[in-house]
Structure formats: structure tokens, C-alpha cells
N, C-alpha and C positions, 0 to 999 in steps of 0.2 A: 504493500500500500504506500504510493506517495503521499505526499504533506496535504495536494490538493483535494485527497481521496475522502480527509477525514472529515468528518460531519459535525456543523456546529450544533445543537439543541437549545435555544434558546428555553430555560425555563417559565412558564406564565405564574411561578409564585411571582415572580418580582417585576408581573405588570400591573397596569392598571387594573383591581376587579372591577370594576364598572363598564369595563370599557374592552372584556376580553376578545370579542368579532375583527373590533377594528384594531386591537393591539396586533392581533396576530397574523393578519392581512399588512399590516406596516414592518411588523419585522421578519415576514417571508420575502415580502419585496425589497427590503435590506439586504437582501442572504441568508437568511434561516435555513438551515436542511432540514431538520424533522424540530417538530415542536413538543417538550417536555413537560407533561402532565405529572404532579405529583400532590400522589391523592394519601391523604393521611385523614386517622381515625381516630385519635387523640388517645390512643389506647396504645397499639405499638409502637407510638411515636406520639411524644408531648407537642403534639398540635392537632388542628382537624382545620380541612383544605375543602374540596373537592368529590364528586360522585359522581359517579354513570348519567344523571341526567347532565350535569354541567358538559360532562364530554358529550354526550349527545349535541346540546345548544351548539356548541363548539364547533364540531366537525365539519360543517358548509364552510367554515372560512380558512380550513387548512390544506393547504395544496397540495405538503408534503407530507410527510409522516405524522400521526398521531403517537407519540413514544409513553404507554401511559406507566409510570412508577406508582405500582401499590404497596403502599408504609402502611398494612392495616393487617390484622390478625384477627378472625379468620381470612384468608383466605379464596376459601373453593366456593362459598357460596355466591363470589359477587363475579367470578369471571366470563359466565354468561353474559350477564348486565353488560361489563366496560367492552366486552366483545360486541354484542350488539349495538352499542352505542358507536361503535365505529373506531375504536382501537386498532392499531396496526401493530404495535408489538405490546405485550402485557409482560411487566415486569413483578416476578414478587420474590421478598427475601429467604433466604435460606432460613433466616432463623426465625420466622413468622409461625414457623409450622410441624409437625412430626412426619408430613409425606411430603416432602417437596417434589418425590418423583410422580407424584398424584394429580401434583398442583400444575407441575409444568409439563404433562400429558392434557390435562384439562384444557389449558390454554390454547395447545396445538388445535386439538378437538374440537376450538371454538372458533377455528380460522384465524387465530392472532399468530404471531410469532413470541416464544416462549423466553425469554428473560429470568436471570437468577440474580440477585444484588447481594452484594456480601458487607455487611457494617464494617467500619474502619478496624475493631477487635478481632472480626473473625478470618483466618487465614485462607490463601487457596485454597491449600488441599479439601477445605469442604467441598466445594463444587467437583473435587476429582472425579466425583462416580456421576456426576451430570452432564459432562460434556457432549456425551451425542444427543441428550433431550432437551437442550437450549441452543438458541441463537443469536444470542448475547449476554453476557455478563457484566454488571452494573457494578461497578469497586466506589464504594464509597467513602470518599475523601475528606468529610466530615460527618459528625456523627448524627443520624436523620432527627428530623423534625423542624427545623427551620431553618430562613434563608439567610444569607450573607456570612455565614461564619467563614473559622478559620481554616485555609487550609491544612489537613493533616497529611504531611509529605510519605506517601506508600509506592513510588517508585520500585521499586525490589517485589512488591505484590503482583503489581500489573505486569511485571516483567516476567518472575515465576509464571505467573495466567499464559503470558504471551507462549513460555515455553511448552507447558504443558497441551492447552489448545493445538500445539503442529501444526496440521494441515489445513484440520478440521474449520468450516467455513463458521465460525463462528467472533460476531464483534465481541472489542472489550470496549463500556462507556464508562464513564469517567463523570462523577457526578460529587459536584461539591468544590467548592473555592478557585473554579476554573478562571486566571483570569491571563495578560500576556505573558507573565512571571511564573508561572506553574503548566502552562500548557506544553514550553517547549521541553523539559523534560519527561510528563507523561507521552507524548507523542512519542520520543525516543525509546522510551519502558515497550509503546505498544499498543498504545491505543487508537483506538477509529472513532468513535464518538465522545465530542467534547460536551459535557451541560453546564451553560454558565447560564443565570439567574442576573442577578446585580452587574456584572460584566457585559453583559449584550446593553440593558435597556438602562442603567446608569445615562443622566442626563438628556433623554429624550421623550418624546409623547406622539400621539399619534397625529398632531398638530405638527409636529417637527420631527420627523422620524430620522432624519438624516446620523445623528450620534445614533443609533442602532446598527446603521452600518459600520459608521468608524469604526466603535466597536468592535463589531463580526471581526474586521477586516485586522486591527491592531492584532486580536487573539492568531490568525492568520498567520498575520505574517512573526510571528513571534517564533514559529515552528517551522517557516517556509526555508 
């Protein structure tokens, strides 16, 4: 994969809520590659975000990928839902659940693409015995439930993942503190999809969309 291969994720915690159709329509036309939903329960994660209908409302205004991250436990009973709603890939964490091979069979099942996210404490080798039932894996780079924190530098994680993965056609994303200053090393570790939050929509609106590109473009070229 080259530099220009990787995929930005703008995440919409850190847009406007009022204003999520035309945010997400200003920073696709920026450069967006897939747009990063992150749905929390306030239960597996000290917040609550997001659900199946909001991804539904959503979905007409996104061109590119729907990437939705589920921070919620349980699980299995809501991936119908974010599947119907028009998810294109459904991410849930390893440590949400006791079947995760359950969870990310479910999702295949449900025409999404299946995703595994691993919290900043727990190591690859979890995901070891998951690699041919996911299509991405989500390393998370600070600890979930809210936006802008600090990056936690796990370069040697995503790199292990890179190794392990081989051939096998599976992304690694990268979610948490992405901004010009931490992406060029993740990109070298191995990764394909960047999520930055605060880093993409920092200093713009859908009034003035132009800093969403900058943005995009500074993380870009940081790695280029």
C-alpha cells in the first residue's frame, strides 16, 4: 500500500450534531474517504453517542463508506439494526463480549464487512485466532469513550498486527489522536485507515468548509 492508498475517516463525534447531513456532505467534498461513526452506550464506554436510526438519517448524505465503530456491550442484538441502516463495515470490540467469533460471523451474515477493535491495554495476539473472520482491525490509540484525547503511542502493536495479518487482505485502522504528528509513524507501523475526529474539522463549518480540507491534506502529506 502507498501513502496515497490510505484512507482518511473523518470522525462525526467532533462535528456539528445539529448539523450532521450537511457536515458530512462538506467534509466528503474536502477529501473524506469513509466517514467514522462511533456509537457508544455509556455502558462499555463512559459516554452515549449514536444508534441505528441516527445512521439511518445519515446514510443519503454519504458517498463513501459508512465505517460504523460499536463501543457498546451487548453486542449481537443490534447488528441487524446498524446493518440495515446502511453500515458498510460494523466494527465491535474484542473485549465487548464472550463470542466475538459469533459477533463477527453475525456481521458478515448481515452484508456489513466485519471489524474487530482492540482497546489501547489489550494486545494483538487477541485477535490471533480472528484473522480470516475480519476485515479490519481497529487498534485503538486512546482509551474509548470520548473525543480529543491523548494520543497513546502503540506503534510496535500495529506493526506486530501488520506482521501477523501476511497476506491476508485485511485493513488495520487506526482510531484515536490521529493528527500530522502521529500519523507518519502509524502509516510506517502499517496502517490503511487513519480516524481523526478534532484533526479533520478543527477550525471549520459547513459555512466554511475549506480548513476540513487543509486539514485532510496536512495529515496527508505528513506521511506522503
Amino acid at each position: 500500500m502507498t501513502a496515497k492508498d490510505i484512507k482518511i475517516a473523518p470522525s462525526i463525534l467532533a462535528a456539528d450534531f445539529a448539523n450532521f447531513g450537511a457536515e458530512i456532505e462538506a467534509v466528503e467534498a474536502q477529501g473524506a474517504d469513509w466517514i467514522h461513526v462511533d456509537v457508544m452506550d455509556g455502558h462499555f464506554v463512559p459516554n452515549i453517542t449514536f444508534g441505528p436510526d441516527t445512521c439511518r438519517a445519515i446514510r443519503p448524505h454519504i458517498k463513501t463508506v459508512m465505517d460504523v465503530h460499536l463501543m457498546i456491550a451487548p453486542v449481537d442484538p443490534y447488528i441487524e439494526a446498524f446493518a440495515e441502516a446502511g453500515a458498510d463495515v460494523i466494527t465491535a470490540h474484542v473485549e465487548a463480549g464472550a463470542h466475538i467469533h459469533r459477533t463477527l460471523q453475525a456481521i458478515r451474515g448481515a452484508g456489513a464487512k466485519a471489524g474487530v477493535a482492540l482497546n489501547p491495554g489489550t494486545p494483538a495476539e487477541a485477535v490471533a485466532h480472528l484473522l480470516d473472520l475480519t476485515d479490519l482491525i481497529c487498534v485503538m490509540t486512546v482509551n474509548p469513550g470520548f473525543g480529543g484525547q491523548k494520543f497513546i503511542p502503540l506503534e510496535g502493536k500495529v506493526a506486530r498486527l501488520r506482521e501477523m495479518i501476511g497476506d491476508r487482505e485485511v485493513l488495520i485502522e487506526i482510531d484515536g489522536g490521529v493528527t500530522p504528528q502521529t500519523a507518519p509513524g502509524l502509516v510506517k507501523a502499517g496502517a490503511d485507515v487513519l480516524v481523526a475526529g478534532s484533526a479533520v474539522f478543527k477550525g471549520g463549518s459547513v459555512a466554511d468548509p475549506a480548513p476540513y480540507g487543509a486539514n485532510i491534506k496536512a495529515i496527508r502529506a505528513s506521511y506522503a
